[in-house]
Structure formats: structure tokens, C-alpha cells
C-alpha positions in Angstrom: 108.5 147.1 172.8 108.3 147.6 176.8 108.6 151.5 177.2 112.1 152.4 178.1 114.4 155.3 179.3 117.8 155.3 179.7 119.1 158.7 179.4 122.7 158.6 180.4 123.7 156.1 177.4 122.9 155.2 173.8 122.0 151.9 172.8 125.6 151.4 171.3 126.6 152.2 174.3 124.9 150.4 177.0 125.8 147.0 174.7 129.6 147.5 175.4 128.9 148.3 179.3 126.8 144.7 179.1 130.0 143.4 177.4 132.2 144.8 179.7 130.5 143.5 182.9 130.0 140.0 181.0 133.6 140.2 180.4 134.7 140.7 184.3 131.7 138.2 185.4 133.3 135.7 183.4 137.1 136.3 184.3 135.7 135.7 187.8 134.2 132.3 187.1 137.7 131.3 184.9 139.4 132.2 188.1 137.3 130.0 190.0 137.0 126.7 188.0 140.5 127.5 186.5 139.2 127.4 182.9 140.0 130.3 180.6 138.0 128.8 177.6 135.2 129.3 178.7 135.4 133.0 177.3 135.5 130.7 173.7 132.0 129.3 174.6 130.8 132.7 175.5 131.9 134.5 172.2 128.2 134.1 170.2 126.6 134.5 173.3 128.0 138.4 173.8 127.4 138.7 169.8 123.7 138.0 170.3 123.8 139.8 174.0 125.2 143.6 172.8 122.3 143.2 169.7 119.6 142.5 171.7 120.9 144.7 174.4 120.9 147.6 171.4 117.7 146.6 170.2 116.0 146.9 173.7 117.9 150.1 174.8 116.8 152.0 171.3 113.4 150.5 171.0 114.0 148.8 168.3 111.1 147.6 166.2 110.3 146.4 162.2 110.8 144.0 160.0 114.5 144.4 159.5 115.0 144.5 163.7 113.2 141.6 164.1 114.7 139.6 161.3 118.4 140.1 162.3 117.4 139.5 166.2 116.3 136.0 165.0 119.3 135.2 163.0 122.0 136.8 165.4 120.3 134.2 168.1 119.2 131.8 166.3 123.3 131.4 165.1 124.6 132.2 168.5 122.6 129.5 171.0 123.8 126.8 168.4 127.3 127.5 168.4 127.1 128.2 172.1 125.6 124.8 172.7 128.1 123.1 170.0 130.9 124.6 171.5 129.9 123.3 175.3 129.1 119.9 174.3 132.8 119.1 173.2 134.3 121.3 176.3 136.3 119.5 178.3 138.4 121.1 180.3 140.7 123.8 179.7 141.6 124.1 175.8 144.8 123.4 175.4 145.9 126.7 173.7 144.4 128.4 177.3 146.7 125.8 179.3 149.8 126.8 177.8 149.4 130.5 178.4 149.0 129.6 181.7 151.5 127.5 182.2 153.9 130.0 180.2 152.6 133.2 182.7 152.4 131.2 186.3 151.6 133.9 189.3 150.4 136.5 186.4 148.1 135.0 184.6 145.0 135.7 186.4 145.3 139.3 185.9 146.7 139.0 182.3 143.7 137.0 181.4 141.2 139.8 182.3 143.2 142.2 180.0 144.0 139.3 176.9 141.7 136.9 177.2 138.0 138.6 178.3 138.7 142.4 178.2 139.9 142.4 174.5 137.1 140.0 173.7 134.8 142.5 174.6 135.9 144.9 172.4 136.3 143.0 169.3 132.3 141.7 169.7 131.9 145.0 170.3 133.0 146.1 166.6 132.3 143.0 164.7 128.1 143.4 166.5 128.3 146.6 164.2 125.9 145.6 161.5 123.5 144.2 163.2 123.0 146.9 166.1 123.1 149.2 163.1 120.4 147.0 161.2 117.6 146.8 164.4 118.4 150.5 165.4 117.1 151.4 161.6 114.8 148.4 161.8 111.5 150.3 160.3 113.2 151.8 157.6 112.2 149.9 153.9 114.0 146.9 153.2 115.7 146.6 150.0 117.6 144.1 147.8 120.7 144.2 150.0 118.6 143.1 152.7 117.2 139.8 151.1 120.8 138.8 149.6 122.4 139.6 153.4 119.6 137.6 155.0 119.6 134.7 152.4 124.1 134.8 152.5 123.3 134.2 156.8 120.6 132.0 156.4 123.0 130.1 154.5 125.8 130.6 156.5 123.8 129.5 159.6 123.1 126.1 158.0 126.9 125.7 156.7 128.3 126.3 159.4 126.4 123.8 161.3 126.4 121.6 159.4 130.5 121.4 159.0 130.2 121.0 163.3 127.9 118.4 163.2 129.6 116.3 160.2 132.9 116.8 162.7 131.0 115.8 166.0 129.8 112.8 164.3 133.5 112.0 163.3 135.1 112.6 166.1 132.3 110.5 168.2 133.2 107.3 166.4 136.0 105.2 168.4 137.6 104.1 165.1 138.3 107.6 163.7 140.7 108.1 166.6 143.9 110.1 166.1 142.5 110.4 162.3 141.9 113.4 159.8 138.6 114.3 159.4 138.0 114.6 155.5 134.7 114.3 154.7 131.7 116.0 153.6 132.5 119.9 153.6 135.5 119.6 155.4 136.7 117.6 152.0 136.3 121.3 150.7 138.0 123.0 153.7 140.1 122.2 156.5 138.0 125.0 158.5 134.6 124.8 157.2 133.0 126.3 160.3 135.1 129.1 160.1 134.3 129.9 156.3 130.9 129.6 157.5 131.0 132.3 160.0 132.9 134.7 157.7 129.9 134.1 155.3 127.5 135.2 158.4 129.0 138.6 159.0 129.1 139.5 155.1 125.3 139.3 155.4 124.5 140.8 157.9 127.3 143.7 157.1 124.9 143.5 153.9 121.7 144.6 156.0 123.2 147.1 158.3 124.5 148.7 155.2 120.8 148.8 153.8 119.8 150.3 156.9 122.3 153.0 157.5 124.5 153.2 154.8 127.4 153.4 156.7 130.5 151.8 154.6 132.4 152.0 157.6 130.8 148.7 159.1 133.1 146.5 156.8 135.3 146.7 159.1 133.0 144.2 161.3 132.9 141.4 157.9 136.6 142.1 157.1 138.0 141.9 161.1 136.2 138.7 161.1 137.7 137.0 157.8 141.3 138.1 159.6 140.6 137.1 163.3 139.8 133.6 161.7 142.1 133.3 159.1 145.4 134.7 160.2 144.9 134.0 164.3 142.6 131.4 164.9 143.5 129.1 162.1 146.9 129.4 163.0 146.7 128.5 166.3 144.2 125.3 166.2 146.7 124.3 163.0 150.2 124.9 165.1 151.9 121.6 166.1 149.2 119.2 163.9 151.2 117.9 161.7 153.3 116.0 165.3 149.8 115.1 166.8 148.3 113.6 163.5 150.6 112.6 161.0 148.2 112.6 157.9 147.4 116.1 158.7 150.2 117.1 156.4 148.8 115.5 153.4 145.1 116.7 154.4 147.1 120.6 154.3 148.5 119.9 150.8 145.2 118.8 149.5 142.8 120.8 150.9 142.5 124.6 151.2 142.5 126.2 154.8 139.3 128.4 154.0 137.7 128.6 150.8 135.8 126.1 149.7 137.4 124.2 146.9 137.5 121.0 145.0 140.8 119.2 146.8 143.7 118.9 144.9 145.9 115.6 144.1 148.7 115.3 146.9 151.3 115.4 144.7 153.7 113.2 146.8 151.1 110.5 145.9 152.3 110.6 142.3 
């Protein structure tokens, strides 16, 4: 590592000031193209950001450091790159709010849009920051099942976008459920995924520190998905697709499972 002394924060530290100056940099571009979504995109980017930021700040070095480095980035520029391939425009949740606050939305989205997004990364980055600022210590078992859970969380989840892409790409599927593949198993696939990919790595900061204190980072996660952002995307689907309905009754909204008979079907 490149020598470096920064005296007046710790690594911690200096990730949430990089997080907090991402947040306002980003508010000011939303202002400008009118496009509050774009925090959305941003979201594995700052994961990856206040890690690496930790990791260059403290030093970090070892086997462990540079093995969550890799699969912190390695997750975030493919979701970031998923995620702005499909923007178009303003999502429509964004829009809403907007419409719904008029005049006093451009300050309200600094505090509930980029501002509290900052902070959450900021807590659910725990595990890993702890994991590369302990990076030389000996891995153990908890270390190999965390990095084998991400590894395979990485590829789930990905696959699950691009099975969905695909989908979505083909003219006839339009106005259609998507019902396929893994999402067959779950209506939010990507989002089970993800879940899976902070257990891990909760797995290996754990190994590194001990600290049982960063479930909070795995645990936040499963609810931020589960109970907020699942409820959103699903809110008002059943009036833009009908067969969404029968998709709900089948299939489970997280956990992977074998779809059950709609029973309306007989």
C-alpha cells in the first residue's frame, strides 16, 4: 500500500465523509438533470467507495483485505452498470414524490433521498470495512463459507437481472409477468440475492473482528428490501399488469421456493 497519513480521522471515518460529499455531489446533479434516481444507480457504487476508502485510509493489506475488496467491486460495478442500462428517466416512485412535494422537494431530497442513503451504506459497509481493516489476521472457516455464500450471491443475483433484461427486451413479452427461470422461485430474486451477499461478508468481518454487533449490517439489509423496497416496486402492480395477481399467489416474494398451485385455477 502507498504510504499514507491522515491524522485527523479513522478509516471508518473518512469513508462516511466520502459518503457524505458523494451524497451532496449527487443531490446537485439530481437538481440539475431533474432525476432523483440516480441516487438508486449510485447505491453499490458508495458500498464499494466507503470499503475501499477504509481499506486505503487504514492501510489495509492481506489476504482477507484483498479478497473482500474484489468481491465488494466486483458486485458493485455490475449492479451499477445493470441498473444504468435500464435507466430511463426518472423512476417512477422518485416522480411521484416530486410531484406530491412541488417547491420543497429539492431540499427534502438532500435530507430523504441522498443524506439518509449515506448513512444506511454507511452501516450496512460494516463487515467489510471491518474485514480489510483486520485483513492480515488468519482466515478461518467463517471466512471460506462467507466468501463462497457472496460468491454465490454475486452470480445469483446476476443472473436473476439478466434472465429479467432478456425478458423484458423481447417486444412480445410486453405488459407480461416475468416467470421464468429464478424468478419462477421468487418474485424478487435479485433482491434475495443481495440479502445472501451481506450474510457473507457479515460472515468474514465477524472472522476478522468478532464483533457480533455487525449483524445489524445483514439483518438492516433483509428489512430495507423486504419490508420497503419490495413494497414499493409491488404497490399498484396488480392495476398495471393484471396477471401479477396470480404470479403473487404462486410465487413467494423472497425466498426461494418451488411455486405453489394458484388455487383459483382449481
Amino acid at each position: 500500500m502507498i504510504p499514507l497519513v491522515l491524522p485527523i480521522l479513522s478509516p471508518p471515518l473518512w469513508g462516511l465523509a466520502f459518503l457524505l460529499g458523494g451524497a451532496v455531489l449527487l443531490w446537485l446533479i439530481s437538481l440539475r438533470i431533474r432525476d432523483s434516481s440516480i441516487g438508486t444507480i449510485a447505491w453499490s457504487l458508495g458500498l464499494a467507495g466507503v470499503v475501499d476508502v477504509a481499506a486505503w485510509t487504514g492501510q489495509a493489506g492481506g489476504d482477507r483485505a484483498a479478497l473482500v475488496i474484489f468481491l465488494v467491486n466486483i458486485w458493485a460495478v455490475r449492479l451499477a452498470a445493470h441498473l444504468w442500462a435500464r435507466h430511463e428517466g426518472e423512476d417512477h416512485r422518485y416522480a411521484v414524490l416530486r410531484q406530491r412535494f412541488g417547491r420543497r422537494w429539492w431540499w427534502l431530497s438532500l435530507i430523504q433521498v441522498f443524506l439518509l442513503q449515506a448513512i444506511l451504506i454507511w452501516v450496512i459497509a460494516a463487515p467489510p470495512v471491518a474485514a480489510v481493516l483486520n485483513g492480515y489476521a488468519p482466515m478461518g472457516w467463517l471466512d471460506y463459507l462467507g466468501a463462497g455464500l457472496a460468491t454465490l450471491a454475486i452470480a445469483w443475483e446476476a443472473v436473476a437481472d439478466l434472465q429479467l433484461a432478456r425478458f423484458r427486451a423481447d417486444p412480445a413479452h410486453a405488459g407480461q409477468v416475468m416467470d421464468k427461470g429464478l424468478w419462477g422461485w421468487s418474485r424478487h430474486p435479485n433482491y434475495f440475492g443481495e440479502s445472501l451477499l451481506w450474510a457473507g461478508l457479515f460472515l468474514i468481518g465477524f472472522s476478522a473482528s468478532g464483533q457480533w454487533w455487525l449483524l445489524v449490517s445483514p439483518l438492516l439489509t433483509v428489512f430495507l428490501l423486504t419490508q420497503v423496497s419490495t413494497a414499493v416496486m409491488e404497490d399498484g402492480m396488480d392495476q398495471r399488469r393484471p396477471a401479477y395477481a396470480a404470479y403473487r399467489r404462486r410465487v413467494g416474494a423472497f425466498l426461494p421456493w418451488p411455486r405453489r398451485r394458484d388455487a383459483r385455477k382449481g
